[in-house]
Structures are given as C-alpha cells and as structure tokens.
N, C-alpha and C positions, 0 to 999 in steps of 0.2 A: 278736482276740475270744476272750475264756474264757469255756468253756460249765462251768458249775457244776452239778451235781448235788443234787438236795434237799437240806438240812440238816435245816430247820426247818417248823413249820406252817406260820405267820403271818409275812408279809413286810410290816412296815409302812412308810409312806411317811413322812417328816417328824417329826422330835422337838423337837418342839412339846407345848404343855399335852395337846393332844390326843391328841396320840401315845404321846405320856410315859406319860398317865394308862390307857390303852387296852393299850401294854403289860406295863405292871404288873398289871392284871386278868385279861388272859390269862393271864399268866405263874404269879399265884394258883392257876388256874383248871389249872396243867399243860401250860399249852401253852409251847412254844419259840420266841421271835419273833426275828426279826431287826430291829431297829429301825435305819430309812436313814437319813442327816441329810446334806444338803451342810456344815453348818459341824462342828468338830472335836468337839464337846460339844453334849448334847441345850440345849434351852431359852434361846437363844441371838438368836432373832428379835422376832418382834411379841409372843410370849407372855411373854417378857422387858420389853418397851422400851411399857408399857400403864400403864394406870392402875389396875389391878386390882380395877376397883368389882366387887360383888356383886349387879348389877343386880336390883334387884326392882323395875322396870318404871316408875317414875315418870317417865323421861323419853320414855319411849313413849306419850306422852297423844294425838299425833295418827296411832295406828293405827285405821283404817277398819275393823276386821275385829274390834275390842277384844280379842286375843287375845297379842299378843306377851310383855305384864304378867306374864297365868297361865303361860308359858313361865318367864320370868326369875326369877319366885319360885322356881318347881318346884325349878330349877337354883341357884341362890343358898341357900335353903335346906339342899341336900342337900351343897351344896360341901365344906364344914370335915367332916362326915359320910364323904364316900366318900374325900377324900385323907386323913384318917385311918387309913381303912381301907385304903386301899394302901401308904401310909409309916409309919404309927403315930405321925404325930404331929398331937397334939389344936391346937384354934384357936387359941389364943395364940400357937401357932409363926409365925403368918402373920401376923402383926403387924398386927392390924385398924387402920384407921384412925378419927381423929376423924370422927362422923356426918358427913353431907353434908346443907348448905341448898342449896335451889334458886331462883335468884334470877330472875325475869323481867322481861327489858328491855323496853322501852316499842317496840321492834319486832318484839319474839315476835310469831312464825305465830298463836297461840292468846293469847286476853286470861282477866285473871287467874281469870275463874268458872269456863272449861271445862276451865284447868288443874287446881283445887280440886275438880271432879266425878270427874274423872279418877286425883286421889289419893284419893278415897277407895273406888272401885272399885276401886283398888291394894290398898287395907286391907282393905277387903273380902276380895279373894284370897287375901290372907297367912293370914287366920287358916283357911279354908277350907283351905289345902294342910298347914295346921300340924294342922289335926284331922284330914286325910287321911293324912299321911305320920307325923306324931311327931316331926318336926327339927325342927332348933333353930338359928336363924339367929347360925351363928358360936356355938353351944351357949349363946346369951344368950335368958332369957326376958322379954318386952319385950308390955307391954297395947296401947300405941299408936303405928303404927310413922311417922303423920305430926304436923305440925298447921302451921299460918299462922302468921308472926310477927307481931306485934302490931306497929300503925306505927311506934312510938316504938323500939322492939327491933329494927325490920329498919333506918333508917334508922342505927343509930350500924354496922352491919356491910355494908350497901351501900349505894350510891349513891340518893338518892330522886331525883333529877332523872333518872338513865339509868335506873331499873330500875319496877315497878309495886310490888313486894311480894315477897315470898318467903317459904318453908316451911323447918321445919328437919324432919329425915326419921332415921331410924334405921339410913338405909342406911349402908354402910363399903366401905372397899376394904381388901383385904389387901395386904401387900408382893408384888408379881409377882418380887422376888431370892428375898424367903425362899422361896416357892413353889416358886421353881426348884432352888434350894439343896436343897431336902427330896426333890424328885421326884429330883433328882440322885442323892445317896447312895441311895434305894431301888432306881433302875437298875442301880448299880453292888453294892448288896450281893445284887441278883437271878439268880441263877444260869441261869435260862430267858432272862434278856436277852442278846442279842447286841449290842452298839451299833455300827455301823458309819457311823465319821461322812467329813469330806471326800470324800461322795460325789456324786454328780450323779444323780440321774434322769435316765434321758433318753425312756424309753416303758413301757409294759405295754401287754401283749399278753395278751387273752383266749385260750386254745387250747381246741379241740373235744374233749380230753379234760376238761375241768375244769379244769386248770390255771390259775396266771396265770404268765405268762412278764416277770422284769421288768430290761428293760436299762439298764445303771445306767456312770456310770465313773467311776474311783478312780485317782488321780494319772499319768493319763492311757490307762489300763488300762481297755478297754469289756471289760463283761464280763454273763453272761445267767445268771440264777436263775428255777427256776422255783419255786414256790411252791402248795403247797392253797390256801392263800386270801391275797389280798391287799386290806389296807385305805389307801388315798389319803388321809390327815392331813395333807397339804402344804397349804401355803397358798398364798403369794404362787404356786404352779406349780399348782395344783389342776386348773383347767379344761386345760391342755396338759394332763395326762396323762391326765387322762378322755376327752380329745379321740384321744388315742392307745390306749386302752382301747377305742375306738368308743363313746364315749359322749358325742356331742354334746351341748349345751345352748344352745337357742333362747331363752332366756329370756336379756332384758340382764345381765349383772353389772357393777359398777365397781370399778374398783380404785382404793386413794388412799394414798399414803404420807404419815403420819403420824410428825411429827417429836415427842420429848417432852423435858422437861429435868427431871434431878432438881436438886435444889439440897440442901445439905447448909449448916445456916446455926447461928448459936445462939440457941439453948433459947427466950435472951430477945426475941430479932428474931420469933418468930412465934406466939405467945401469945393474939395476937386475932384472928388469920390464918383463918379457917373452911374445912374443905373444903367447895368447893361449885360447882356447874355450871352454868351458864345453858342457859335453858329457854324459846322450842321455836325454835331455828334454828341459825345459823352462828354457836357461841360457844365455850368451854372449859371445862376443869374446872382446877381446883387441891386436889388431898389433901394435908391435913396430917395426918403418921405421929405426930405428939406428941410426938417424940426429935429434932426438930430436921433431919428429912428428909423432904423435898419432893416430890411430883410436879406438872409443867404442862405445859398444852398448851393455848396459845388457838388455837381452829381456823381462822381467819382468815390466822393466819402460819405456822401450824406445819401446815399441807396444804402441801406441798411441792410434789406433781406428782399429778395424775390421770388414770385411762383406764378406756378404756369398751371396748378391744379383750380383754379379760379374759389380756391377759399381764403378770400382777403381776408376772414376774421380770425384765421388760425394765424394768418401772419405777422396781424397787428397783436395777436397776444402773447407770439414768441418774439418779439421787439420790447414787447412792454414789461418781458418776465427774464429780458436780460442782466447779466451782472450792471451795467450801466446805468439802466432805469432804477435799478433795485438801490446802488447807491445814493443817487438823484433823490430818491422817494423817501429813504432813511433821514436823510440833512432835512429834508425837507421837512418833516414830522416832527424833528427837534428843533426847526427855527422856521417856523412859520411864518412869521410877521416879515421877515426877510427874503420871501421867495427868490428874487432877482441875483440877490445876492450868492445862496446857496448853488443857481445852476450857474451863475457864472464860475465858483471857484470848482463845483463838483464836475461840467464839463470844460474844462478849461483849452486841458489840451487837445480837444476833438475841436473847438471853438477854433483854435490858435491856427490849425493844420487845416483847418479849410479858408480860413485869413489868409493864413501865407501859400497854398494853392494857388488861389484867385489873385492874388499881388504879383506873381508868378508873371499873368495878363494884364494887369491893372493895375500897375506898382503903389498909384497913391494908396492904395488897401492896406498898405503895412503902418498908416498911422491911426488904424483902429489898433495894431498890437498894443503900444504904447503909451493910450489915449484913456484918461477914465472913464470905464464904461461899465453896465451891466448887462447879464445877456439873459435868455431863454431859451431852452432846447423846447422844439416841437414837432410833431410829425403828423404824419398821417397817410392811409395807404392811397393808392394812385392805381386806377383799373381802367385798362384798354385793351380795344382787339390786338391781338399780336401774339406770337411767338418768342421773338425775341427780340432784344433792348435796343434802345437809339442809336446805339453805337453802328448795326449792322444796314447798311445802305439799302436791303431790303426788306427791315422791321418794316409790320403792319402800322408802329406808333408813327410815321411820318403822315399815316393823312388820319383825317378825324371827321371825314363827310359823313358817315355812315352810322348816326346817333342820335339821342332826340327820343321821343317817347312813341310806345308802339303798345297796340292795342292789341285783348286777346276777349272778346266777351266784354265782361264788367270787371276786367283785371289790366291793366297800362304800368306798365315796366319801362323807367326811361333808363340811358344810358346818357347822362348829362353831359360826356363825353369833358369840357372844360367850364371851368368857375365861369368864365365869363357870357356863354351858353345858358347855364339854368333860367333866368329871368325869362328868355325866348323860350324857352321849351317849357314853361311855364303855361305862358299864356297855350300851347300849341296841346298842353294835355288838358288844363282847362276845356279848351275846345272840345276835344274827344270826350271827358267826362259828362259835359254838358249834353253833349249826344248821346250819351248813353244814358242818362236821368230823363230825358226828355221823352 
C-alpha cells in the first residue's frame, strides 16, 4: 500500500461527460483536480457509446410529477453554452443532428392526445426558460419547437399500420465523439488537470478531519490519497462507492446495459431516413448526423443485461466477458487496422435484426440492409432510480427530476441522471465544492 500525500484540491471520481465537464470548471475556477478514470483516456464509456440527444423533455410525457421536461430544457439549453465555455468551441463543433420525430405505435403507454398535451407543456417550458435564462438551443433561434404531422406526411415516413401518428420536434442530438474529442483536448491543454487513468476505485473514506481519503489501484499498486474534497462522477460504480463513503441509498436503482451501433453508410442510402424515437415504452431511437453517420439502438434487442442490485460494474463486465464480445475482440486482435470492418461482419446479424426492427416503424431503414456501410458495436451501462423498465407505466425511469449533485461533508455524489444534464450539474457541484474549499 502507498500512502500519498495531498497534491491537489479536488479528487474526482470518473471521466466521464460529467467529470470531464466538472473538471474543467474547477480548474477555470484555480483549483487543481486529479481526475481518476479506470480506462486509459477520459470519455471512453456510456458518455461515449449514447445517442447524444439534447433532451428537452418530450419523451417524458408519462412523469407524474410533470417536472423532469423543465429539468431537461434547463440542461439542453445551456449545453452548447457552458461546453463553450469550458473548451471554447461554439455548437457546430458538436455536430447537431437532423431534428427528431416522434413516432407512436399503436401499443404506447399513452394514446395519441395525452402525448400532444404533453408536448405542448414542453413548448410551453422552452420558451419560459429561454426568457429566464437567454440561451439558445444549440445558439439556434427557433418560434416553434413542435407540431403533428399531417396524416398523409407521417404515413409516407412511418408505418400507419404499427404506429398512430407522429410529431416532428426541433430537438437534436449532438455527436457524443465530437463531444468527447473537444472535452479531450481541453483536459489535456489544462494545466490544473491531473488525469490519471487505468485506475480502479476501490473505496472512499470520509475522515473526521474533513478529509476524504480515497483508495484507488493502478496496475496492481493499491495506493491512498487523501483529498479536501471529493466528487463521485462514476457511473456504472457509483452506488459501491457511496456505499463505501457511508452513504447508503434505500431508494431502488437499476442498472441496464445498453448496446448502441453507429453505421457509417452513403450520403445516398440515408436521405429519407428521419431521426426519430418511439414513444411512450420499450422502443428505440435512430439519429441521423446528415454526413452519412448513424446512431441505433432498438431497445427491445440492444438491453443486453439488467439489475436491480445497483452494481453496474458486475454488469458491464458480464456483457463484456460474453461469447459475443469475446468473438468481436478475437477478429479484432487479428485485424486491427480494420476495426470497422471486423464488427461489421463479427456483429452482422445483431446489426441486421435491429435494422429490420426499426424498418418494422420506419420502413426507409431497410435501405441501410443493402447499402455499403461499416458499423460499430458499443455500449454502455445506464443507471436510474427505478424498479423496473420503461415498458411498465409505473417505472420510476419516466421522470428524472430528482438528480444532479448532493453534498455530504467534503464528499458530492452526483447522479448526472441524462448526457445532456452533466454540463448544468457541473457548474451546480462546482458551486458546492467552492463552498466547501472556501
């Protein structure tokens, strides 16, 4: 065991969006972080391997509490905003995506009117936070951010037998590579960052002087930092370490690993392709980036494994020590210069089967079967309050107000709750850390 000696303030856990973005503010802000990562390089996990939407709440239509929307605006909003402000580079770098329709199948939770009340108490929001705040979603100014498509307009882009209707929305996703590309270089031109990556967590420890004590090991080296303050940005390990901080949590969480696939196709194969998600249960999304690169994920085949004992990292390591991965990871060892290559033909048919799924809704999707293209398996786990899954009309996963960073001493545990969220709760544990150094 090495026992270390202070370096630094701020000992952050995880580099991740969240972490990434958290110390880059401090670091603004004069403080010295140590940022911990298990893999070699920050941005590497689920804040990599996502769909990058900017949620401004419209798929939140069955929260009981009607509040998770006014979160997701706040945060989407401010997004292209404050990672400006930390990297200096404005919204075009993020490579917004083509809007997203929301299409609703004929066994959605919700039928078509209370989805339609629901977006408009969405618009409602938007512009209430746009006169409150002055941002600018993705710095675009925009009068209306929904509307219904007329019958004849939704039937030639989904299915009219499986679907009821659908909206087309002015939401976007951004690239989650360029994101991570951007937060990269600013880590690395940051002189207050420390990035210490193949590391392991393995506890923190509150101590009765203020401290947090945090033991961690590095290529098979266990070794103890102690720190003024420490922030928890992990994900898939979140609740173990709070659990080892003494800080239980009675409330269910679940955890789900979520598998995604980019496709990379041409220009011409995906022209009429829409991004767009089904809405309100167990279904997927497909963005289209406009450059002929893809995100999918039907959630039917691409949930992988799930658990409800809240140890996301058991679960991400029984996904990754599957026969599937294990194949993927062989090809991949023997052609390496190929990567794209190898998971297109090694996942072919998990690829095909969630294409023809979503075509299912979407029909123009079956001319990526056909289409020359290369893909990518990726995943990553996904942690929320809840019991259980989307599909159940009273999953805890329909509202997501109740996250964001919470303080214990000189220890702040956030629950970033969605990608488009961390940047806001960012600045919001900045805040709290600053009060705590102070």
């Amino acid at each position: 065991m090495v026992f270390n000696s202070p370096r630094v303030d701020v000992g952050i856990l995880g580099a991740g969006i969240m972490g990434c973005c958290l110390a880059l503010e401090l670091a603004q802000r004069g403080r010295r972080v140590d940022l911990i990562d298990l893999a070699s390089r920050p941005m590497t996990g689920a804040s990599l391997h996502n769909e990058g939407k900017l949620h401004l709440g419209f798929v939140y239509a069955n929260d009981p509490l009607k509040a998770t929307h006014r979160l997701m605006v706040r945060g989407s909003l401010a997004f292209s905003r404050i990672i400006k402000k930390l990297s200096g580079y404005d919204a075009d770098a993020l490579i917004p995506s083509q809007p997203f329709h929301y299409f609703v199948p004929i066994d959605s939770i919700l039928d078509l009117a209370v989805i339609q009340k629901h977006f408009q108490e969405v618009e409602e929001a938007i512009h209430q936070e746009l006169r409150n705040s002055g941002d600018l979603y993705l710095g675009r100014r925009i009068d209306q951010y929904y509307e219904r498509n007329a019958s004849e307009y939704h039937s030639r882009i989904f299915s009219p037998v499986l679907t009821l209707g659908s909206f087309r929305t002015e939401e976007l996703s951004v690239s989650p590579i360029a994101v991570a590309n951007i937060l990269c270089r600013a880590i690395r031109r940051q002189t207050n960052i420390n990035f210490i990556g193949n590391t392991e967590v393995l506890a923190a420890e509150r101590l009765a002087g203020g401290d947090v004590q945090i033991e961690s090991r590095h290529g098979g080296q266990a070794s103890l930092d102690r720190y003024s303050c420490v922030a928890n940005c992990l994900w898939e390990d979140k609740l173990r370490i709070d659990r080892t901080a003494g800080i239980p949590d009675q409330v269910p969480w679940i955890s789900r690993y979520k598998a995604m696939i980019s496709i990379s196709a041409p220009t011409t194969a995906q022209n009429n392709i829409p991004s767009a998600t089904g809405i309100l249960g167990a279904y997927g999304d497909v963005v289209n980036h406009g450059n002929g690169s893809y995100y999918l994920s039907w959630y039917p085949l691409c949930k992988l494994a799930q658990s409800t004992n809240g140890e996301g990292r058991q679960l991400h390591d029984m996904v990754h020590k599957s026969a599937l991965a294990r194949h993927a990871r062989k090809l991949k060892s023997k052609f390496p210069v190929i990567s794209k290559f190898v998971s297109t033909i090694a996942h072919k048919p998990f690829i095909n089967d969630n294409i023809l799924e979503m075509a299912a809704y979407i029909p123009s999707m079956a001319s990526l079967l056909n289409s020359k293209r290369s893909c990518e398996l990726g995943g990553g786990i996904i942690l929320a309050r809840g019991a259980t899954d989307i599909d159940d009309p009273e999953s805890y996963l329909h509202q997501r107000s109740v996250i964001g960073p919470v303080v214990y001493g000189s220890y702040v545990t956030v629950d970033t709750g969605k990608y488009c969220t961390a940047p806001l709760f960012a600045l919001a544990a900045s805040d709290m850390i600053t009060d705590i150094l102070s």
